[in-house]
C-alpha positions in Angstrom: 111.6 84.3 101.3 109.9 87.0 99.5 108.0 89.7 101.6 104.9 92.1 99.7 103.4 94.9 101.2 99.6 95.4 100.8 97.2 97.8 101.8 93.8 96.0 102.5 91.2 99.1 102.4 89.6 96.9 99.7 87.3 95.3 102.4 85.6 98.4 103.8 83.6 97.6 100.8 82.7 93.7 102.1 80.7 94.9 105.0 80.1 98.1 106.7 79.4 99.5 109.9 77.6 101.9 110.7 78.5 104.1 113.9 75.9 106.3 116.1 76.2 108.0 119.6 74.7 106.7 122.5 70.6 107.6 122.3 68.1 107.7 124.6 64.4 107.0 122.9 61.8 109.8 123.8 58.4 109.9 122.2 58.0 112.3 119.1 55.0 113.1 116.9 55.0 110.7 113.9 55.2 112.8 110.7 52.7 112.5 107.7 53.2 110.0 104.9 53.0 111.8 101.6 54.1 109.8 98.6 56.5 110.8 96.1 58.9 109.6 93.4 61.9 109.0 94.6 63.8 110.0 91.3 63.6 110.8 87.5 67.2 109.4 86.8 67.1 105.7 84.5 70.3 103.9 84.8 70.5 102.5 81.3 73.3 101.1 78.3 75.5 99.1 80.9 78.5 97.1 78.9 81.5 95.6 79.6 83.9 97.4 77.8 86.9 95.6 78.3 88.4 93.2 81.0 91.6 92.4 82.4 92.4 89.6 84.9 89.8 90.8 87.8 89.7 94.3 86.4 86.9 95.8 84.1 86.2 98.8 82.3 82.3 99.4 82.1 80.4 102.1 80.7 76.6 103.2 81.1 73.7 106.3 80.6 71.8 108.1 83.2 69.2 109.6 81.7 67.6 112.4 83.2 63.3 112.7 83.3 61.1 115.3 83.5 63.5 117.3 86.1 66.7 118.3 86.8 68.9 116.5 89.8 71.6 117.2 91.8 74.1 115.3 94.4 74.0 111.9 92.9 76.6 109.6 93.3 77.2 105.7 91.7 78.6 103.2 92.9 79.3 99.3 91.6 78.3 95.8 93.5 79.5 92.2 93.2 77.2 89.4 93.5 77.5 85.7 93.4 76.0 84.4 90.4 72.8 84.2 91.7 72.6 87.6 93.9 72.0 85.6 97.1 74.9 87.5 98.5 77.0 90.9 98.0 80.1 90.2 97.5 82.0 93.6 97.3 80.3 97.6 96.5 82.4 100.3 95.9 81.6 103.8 95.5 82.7 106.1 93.1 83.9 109.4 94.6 82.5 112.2 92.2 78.8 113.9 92.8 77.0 114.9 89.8 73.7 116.9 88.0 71.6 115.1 85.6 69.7 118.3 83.9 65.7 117.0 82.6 65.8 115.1 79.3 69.7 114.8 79.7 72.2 111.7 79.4 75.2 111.8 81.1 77.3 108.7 79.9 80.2 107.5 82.9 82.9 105.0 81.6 84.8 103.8 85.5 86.7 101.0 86.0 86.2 98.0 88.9 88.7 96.1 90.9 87.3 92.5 91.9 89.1 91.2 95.5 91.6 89.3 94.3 90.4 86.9 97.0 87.8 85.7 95.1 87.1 82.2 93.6 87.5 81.4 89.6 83.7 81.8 88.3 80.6 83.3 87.5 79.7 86.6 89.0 76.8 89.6 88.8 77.4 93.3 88.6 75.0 96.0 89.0 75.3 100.0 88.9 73.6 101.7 91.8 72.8 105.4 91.7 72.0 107.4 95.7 71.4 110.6 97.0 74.1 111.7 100.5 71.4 110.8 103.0 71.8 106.9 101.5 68.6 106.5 99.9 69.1 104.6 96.7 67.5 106.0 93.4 68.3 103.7 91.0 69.7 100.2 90.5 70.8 99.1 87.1 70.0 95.9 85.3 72.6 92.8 86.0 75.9 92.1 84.0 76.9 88.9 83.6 80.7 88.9 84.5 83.3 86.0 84.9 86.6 86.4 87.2 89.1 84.5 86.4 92.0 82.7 89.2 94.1 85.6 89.9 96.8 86.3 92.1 96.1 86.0 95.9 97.2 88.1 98.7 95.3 88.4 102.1 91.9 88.3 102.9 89.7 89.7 106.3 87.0 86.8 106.5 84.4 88.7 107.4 82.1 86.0 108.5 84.1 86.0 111.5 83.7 89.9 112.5 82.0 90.8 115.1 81.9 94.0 117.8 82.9 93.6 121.3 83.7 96.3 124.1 87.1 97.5 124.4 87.9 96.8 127.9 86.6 92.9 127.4 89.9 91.1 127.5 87.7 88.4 127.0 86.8 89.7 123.7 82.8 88.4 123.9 80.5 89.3 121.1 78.5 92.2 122.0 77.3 92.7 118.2 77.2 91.5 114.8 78.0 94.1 111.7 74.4 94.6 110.8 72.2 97.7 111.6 73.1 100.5 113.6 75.5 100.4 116.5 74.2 102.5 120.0 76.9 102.1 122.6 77.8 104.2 125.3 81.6 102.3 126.0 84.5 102.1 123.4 83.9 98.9 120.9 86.5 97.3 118.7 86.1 94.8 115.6 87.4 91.4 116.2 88.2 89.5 112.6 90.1 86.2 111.2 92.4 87.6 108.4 94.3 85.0 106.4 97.5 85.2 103.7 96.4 83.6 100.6 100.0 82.7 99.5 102.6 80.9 100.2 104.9 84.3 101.0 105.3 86.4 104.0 102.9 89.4 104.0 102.4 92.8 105.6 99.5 94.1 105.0 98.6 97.5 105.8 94.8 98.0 107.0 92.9 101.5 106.2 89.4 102.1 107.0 87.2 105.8 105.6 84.5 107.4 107.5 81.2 108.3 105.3 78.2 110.0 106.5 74.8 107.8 106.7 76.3 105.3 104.2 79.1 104.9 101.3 77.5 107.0 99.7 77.5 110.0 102.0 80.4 112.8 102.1 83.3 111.3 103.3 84.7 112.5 106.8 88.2 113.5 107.3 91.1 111.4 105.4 91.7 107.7 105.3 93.1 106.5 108.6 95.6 103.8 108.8 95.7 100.8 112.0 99.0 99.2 112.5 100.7 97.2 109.6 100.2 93.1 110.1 103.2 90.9 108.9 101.6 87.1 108.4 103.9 84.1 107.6 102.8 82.4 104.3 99.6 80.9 104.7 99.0 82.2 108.3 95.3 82.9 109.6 95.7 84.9 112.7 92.7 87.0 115.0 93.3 90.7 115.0 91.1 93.3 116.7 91.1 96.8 116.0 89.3 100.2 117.7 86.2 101.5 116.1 85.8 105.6 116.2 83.4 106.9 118.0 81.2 109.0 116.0 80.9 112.7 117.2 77.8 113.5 115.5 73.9 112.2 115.6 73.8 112.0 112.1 74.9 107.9 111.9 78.1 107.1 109.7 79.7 104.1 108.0 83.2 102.4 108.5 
């Protein structure tokens, strides 16, 4: 029987979670609304260069306006074919200045999950600031995945927080908005092995301030390898950090 090692830090890019001390609300002064434009940078030019299997090389222009800009990142997201749902986002690691007037031109290259069905699919290039506010989305491109091959997938409909010391495991939250707990949660999620070979899969998960786009915090940490017999779906749980800051982060 034929055994593969994976890593699976692919899906911190399906869904994140974002992490916040316990607060207590108090009653502040609301601040004054002044608008603004929330950037100068066009994302423009976006092709497919080149494609292999479920892996593309793509190219596009951020053209710079009537001022200079600093600490922008991009980053790439998957859609269905008709953007009802994101599929996968991943974001690129390097922070960059787009002087007034300037282009800067970015050729990266994108992994689709290998998880994913034979089909049509939608990409778009995202630009963002470290405090996660989005400056910039690009127009779509049209992209087609073709079958590849399969290892192991976290079904992430079935994630969902619960407190540590439930042996129970019972929902406490879903992965959406901001978590406020006081007591130790973990994530509960299916995972399943696509194939028909044993697996051992080696989940990583990354720490980013306010969202993927933020500075990342500390290394990549590592939770216990997995071995799953050939098409095995099995429930796994694993500890989420607790954050040590106000400012909220993303898993």
């Amino acid at each position: 029987m034929k055994l593969l090692k994976i890593s699976l830090i692919s899906f911190l890019a399906v869904f994140s979670l974002v992490l916040s001390p316990a607060v207590f609300a108090e009653e502040v002064a609301q601040p004054e609304i002044k608008s603004f434009q929330a950037s100068f940078v066009k994302i423009s030019d976006l092709e497919l260069i080149s494609q292999k299997g479920n892996e593309f090389k793509i190219s596009f222009i951020l053209r710079g306006g009537d001022k200079a800009e600093s600490g922008i990142k991009y980053g790439i997201s998957l859609f269905d074919k008709d953007e009802t749902k994101k599929l996968d986002e991943f974001v690129y690691p390097e922070i960059i200045t787009v002087e007034k007037g300037s282009e800067v031109k970015r050729e990266i290259t994108y992994k689709a999950p290998s998880s994913l069905e034979e089909g049509d699919y939608v990409l778009r290039v995202s630009i963002s600031n470290n405090k996660a506010f989005i400056l910039g989305i690009s127009r779509i491109l049209n992209i087609n995945i073709p079958s590849s091959l399969k290892t192991a997938e976290i079904m992430t409909e079935s994630c969902y927080l619960y407190e540590t010391a439930d042996k129970e495991k019972v929902k406490t939250l879903d992965l959406r908005g901001t978590m406020y707990s006081e007591n130790p949660l973990s994530l509960f999620c299916n995972i399943k092995n696509l194939t028909k070979d044993e697996l051992i899969v080696s989940p990583v998960y990354e720490i980013y301030q306010n969202s993927l786009y933020g500075e990342k915090v500390g290394e990549s940490q590592k939770f216990e390898e997995i071995t799953l017999l050939p098409d095995e779906e099995r429930s796994v749980s694993w500890p989420m950090p607790i954050s040590q800051t106000l400012t909220p982060q993303v898993v």
